[in-house]
C-alpha positions in Angstrom: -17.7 0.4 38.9 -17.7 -2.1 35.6 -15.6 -4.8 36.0 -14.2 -7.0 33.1 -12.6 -10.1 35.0 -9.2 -8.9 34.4 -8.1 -11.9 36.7 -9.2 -14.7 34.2 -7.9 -13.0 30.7 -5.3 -10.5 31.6 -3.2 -11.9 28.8 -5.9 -11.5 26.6 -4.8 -8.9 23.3 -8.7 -8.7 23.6 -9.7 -7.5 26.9 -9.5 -3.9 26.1 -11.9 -3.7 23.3 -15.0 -4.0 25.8 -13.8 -1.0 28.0 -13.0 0.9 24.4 -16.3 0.5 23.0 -17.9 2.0 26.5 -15.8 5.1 26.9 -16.1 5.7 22.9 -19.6 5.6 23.3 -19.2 8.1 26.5 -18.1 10.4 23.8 -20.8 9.5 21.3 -23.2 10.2 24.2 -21.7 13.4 25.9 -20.5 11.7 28.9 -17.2 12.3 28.2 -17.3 15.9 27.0 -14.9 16.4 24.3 -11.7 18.5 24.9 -12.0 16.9 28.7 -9.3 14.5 30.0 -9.1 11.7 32.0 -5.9 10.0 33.1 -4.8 6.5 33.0 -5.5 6.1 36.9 -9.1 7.0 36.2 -9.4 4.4 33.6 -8.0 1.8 36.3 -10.5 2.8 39.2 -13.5 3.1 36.9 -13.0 -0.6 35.2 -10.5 -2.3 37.8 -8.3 -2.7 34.8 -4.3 -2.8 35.0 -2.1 -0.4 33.7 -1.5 -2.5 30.5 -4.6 -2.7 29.7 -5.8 0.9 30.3 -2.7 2.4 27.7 -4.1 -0.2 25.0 -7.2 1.4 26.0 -5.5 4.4 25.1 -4.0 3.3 22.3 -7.3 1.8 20.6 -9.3 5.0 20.7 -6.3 7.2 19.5 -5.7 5.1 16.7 -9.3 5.6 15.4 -9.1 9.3 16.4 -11.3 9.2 19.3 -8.8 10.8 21.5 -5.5 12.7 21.7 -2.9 11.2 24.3 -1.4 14.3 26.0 1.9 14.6 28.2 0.7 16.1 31.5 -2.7 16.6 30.7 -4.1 12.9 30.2 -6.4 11.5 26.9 -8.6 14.1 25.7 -11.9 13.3 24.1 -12.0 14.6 20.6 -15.0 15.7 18.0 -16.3 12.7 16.3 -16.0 14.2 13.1 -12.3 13.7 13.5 -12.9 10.0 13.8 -11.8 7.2 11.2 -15.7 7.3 10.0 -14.7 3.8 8.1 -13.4 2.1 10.8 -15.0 -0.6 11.3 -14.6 -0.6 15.4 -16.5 3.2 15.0 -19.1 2.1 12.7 -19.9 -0.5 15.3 -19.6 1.9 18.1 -22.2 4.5 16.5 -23.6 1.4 15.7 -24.4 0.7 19.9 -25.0 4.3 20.5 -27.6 7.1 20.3 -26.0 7.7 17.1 -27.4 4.7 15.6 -30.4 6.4 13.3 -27.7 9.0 11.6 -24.9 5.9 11.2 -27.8 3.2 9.8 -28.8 6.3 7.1 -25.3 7.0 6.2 -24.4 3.1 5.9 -27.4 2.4 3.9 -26.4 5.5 1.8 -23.1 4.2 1.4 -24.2 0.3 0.4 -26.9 1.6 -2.3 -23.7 3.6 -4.0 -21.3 0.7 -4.0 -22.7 -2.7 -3.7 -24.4 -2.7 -7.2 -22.0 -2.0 -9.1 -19.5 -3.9 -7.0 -22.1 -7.1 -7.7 -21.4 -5.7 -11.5 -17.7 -6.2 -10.9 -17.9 -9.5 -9.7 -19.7 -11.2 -12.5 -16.9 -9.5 -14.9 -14.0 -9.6 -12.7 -14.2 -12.4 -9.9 -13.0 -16.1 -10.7 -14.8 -19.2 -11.6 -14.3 -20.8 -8.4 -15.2 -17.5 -6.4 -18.5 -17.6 -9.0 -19.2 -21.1 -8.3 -18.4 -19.8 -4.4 -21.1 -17.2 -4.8 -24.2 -19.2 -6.5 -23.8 -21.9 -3.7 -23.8 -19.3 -1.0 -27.5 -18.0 -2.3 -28.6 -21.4 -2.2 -27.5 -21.9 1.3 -29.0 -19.0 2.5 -32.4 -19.7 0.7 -32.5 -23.0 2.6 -31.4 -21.7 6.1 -33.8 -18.4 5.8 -36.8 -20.6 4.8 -35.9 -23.0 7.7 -35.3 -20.7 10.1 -31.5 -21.3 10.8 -31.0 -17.3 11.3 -27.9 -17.3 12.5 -26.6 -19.5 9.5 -28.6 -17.7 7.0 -26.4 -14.2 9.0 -23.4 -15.7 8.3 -23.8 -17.0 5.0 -25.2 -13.3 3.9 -21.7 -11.6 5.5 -19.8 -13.9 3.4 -22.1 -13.6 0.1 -21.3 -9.8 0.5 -17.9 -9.6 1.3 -16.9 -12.2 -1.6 -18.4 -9.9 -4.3 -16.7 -6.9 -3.1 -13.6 -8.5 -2.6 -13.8 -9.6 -6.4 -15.0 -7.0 -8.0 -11.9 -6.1 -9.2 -12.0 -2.6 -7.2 -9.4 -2.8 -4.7 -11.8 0.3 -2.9 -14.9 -1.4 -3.0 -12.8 -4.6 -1.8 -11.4 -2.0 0.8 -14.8 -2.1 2.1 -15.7 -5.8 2.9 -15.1 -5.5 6.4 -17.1 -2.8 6.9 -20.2 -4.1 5.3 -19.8 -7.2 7.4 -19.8 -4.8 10.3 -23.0 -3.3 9.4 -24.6 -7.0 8.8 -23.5 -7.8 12.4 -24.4 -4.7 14.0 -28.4 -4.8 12.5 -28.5 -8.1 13.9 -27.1 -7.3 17.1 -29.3 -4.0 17.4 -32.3 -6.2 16.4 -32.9 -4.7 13.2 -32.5 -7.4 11.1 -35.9 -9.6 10.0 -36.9 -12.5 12.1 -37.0 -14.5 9.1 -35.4 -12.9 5.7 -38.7 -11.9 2.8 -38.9 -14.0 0.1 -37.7 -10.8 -2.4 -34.9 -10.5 -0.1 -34.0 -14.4 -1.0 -34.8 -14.4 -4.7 -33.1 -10.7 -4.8 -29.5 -12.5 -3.9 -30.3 -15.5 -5.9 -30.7 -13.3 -8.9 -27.5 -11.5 -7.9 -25.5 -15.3 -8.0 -27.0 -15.5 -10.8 -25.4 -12.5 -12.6 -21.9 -13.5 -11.5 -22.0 -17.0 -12.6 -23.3 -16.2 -16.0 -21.1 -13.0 -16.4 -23.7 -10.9 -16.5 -23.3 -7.5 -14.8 -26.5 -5.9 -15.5 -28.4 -8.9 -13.8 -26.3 -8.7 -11.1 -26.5 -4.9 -10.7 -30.4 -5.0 -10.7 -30.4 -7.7 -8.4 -28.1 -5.9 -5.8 -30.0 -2.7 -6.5 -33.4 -5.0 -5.4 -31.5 -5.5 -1.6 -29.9 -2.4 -0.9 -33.3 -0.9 -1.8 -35.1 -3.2 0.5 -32.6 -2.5 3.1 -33.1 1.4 2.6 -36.9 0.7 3.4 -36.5 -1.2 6.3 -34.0 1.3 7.7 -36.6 4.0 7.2 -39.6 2.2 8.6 -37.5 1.3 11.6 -36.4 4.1 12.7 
C-alpha cells in the first residue's frame, strides 16, 4: 500500500497531485484498464488517503480528461486520446511513463514548429526591458553551463524560453510557456538533459538574445532553429 503522510499535510491543496500522477500513469501503463472503475473507498485503502483528498483526486484527473466520475458506478478510466494533450500535468505524466519516447517526439515536433518563429516574435514584438531581460539571461546561462551550476543554468533556460514566447506577441505561442517549461523540467528529471550544456547549445541562445535585442527576427529565428534542432538530435539518439 503507498502511503503519502497524510497526517503531516492533510491541509495541503497539494497532497493529491502525487497519488494523481500514479493512478494517471496506471492508465498510461494498462494497470487501470480503460472503461474500468474504481470507487472512492479504493482510492482510500490503496494510498491511506481521506476522503477529501481521494475526490480532489477525482477531480484532478477528470478535469484533464483522464477519467469520467460516474453516479453508481465509480471513476472510469478513459482513452488517452481523450486527454487535455497540452496540459501541462499530462505532458508530465507521459513524461514519467512508458509513454515517454512518443510524448519526447511529439514535444520536440511541437518546439521546432513554434519556438523559432516565436524567438522571431520576440525581437519584433517584446519590450526593451523584456530584451534587455533576454540578453542577460544568455549570459547567465553561458557562465553557470561552463561552471557547472546545472541546476542554475536549468532554471535560467525555463525562463529564457518562456519570456520569448510570452512576448512574442502571439497570445498562442504565449499560451504555451508553461508547457515548454514542463518539457525542460521533465528531460531533466528523466535524465535526458546533458550533464553539462555543448558549447553550440550556449552560443545557439546567445545568438538568439542577440536577435531580440537588436530587433532582428531572422537572427533570432536561425538561432532558435540551431536548439530545437539540436534538441531533435538528442531526442533521437536517446531514445
Amino acid at each position: 500500500m503507498t502511503k503519502y503522510g497524510e497526517e503531516k499535510s492533510e491541509g495541503s491543496v497539494l497532497m493529491h497531485m502525487p497519488v494523481a500522477e500514479e493512478l494517471a500513469i496506471d492508465i498510461l501503463e494498462g494497470r487501470w484498464e480503460r472503461g474500468k472503475a474504481i470507487t472512492l473507498e479504493d482510492m482510500q485503502r490503496r494510498f491511506s488517503i481521506s476522503r477529501t483528498v481521494a475526490r480532489e483526486v477525482a477531480r484532478q484527473l477528470e478535469s484533464v480528461g483522464a477519467v469520467q466520475v460516474k453516479k453508481r458506478l465509480g471513476i472510469v478510466a478513459q482513452p488517452v486520446d481523450l486527454w487535455a494533450a497540452l496540459n501541462p500535468e499530462v505532458v508530465n505524466w507521459k513524461l514519467h511513463s512508458n509513454q515517454r519516447r512518443d510524448q519526447l517526439i511529439s514535444l520536440t515536433e511541437l518546439r521546432l514548429a513554434v519556438e523559432p518563429a516565436a524567438a522571431a516574435g520576440a525581437a519584433t514584438n517584446a519590450p526593451v526591458d523584456v530584451r534587455t531581460k533576454i540578453g542577460v539571461l544568455a549570459v547567465q546561462m553561458r557562465n553557470m553551463g561552463e561552471s557547472g551550476h546545472l541546476e542554475e543554468f536549468h532554471q535560467l533556460d525555463i525562463e529564457f524560453h518562456s519570456l520569448l514566447l510570452k512576448y512574442s506577441g502571439n497570445e498562442l505561442f504565449a499560451a504555451l510557456a508553461d508547457i515548454v517549461s514542463t518539457i525542460l523540467r521533465g528531460r531533466v528529471e528523466i535524465g535526458m538533459y546533458p550533464q553539462k550544456p555543448e558549447p553550440e547549445a550556449l552560443d545557439a541562445h546567445q545568438e538568439v538574445a542577440d536577435g531580440i535585442v537588436k530587433g532582428d527576427a531572422a537572427m533570432a529565428r536561425e538561432g532558435m532553429r540551431r536548439i530545437v534542432d539540436e534538441v531533435d538530435e538528442a531526442v533521437s539518439s536517446s531514445i
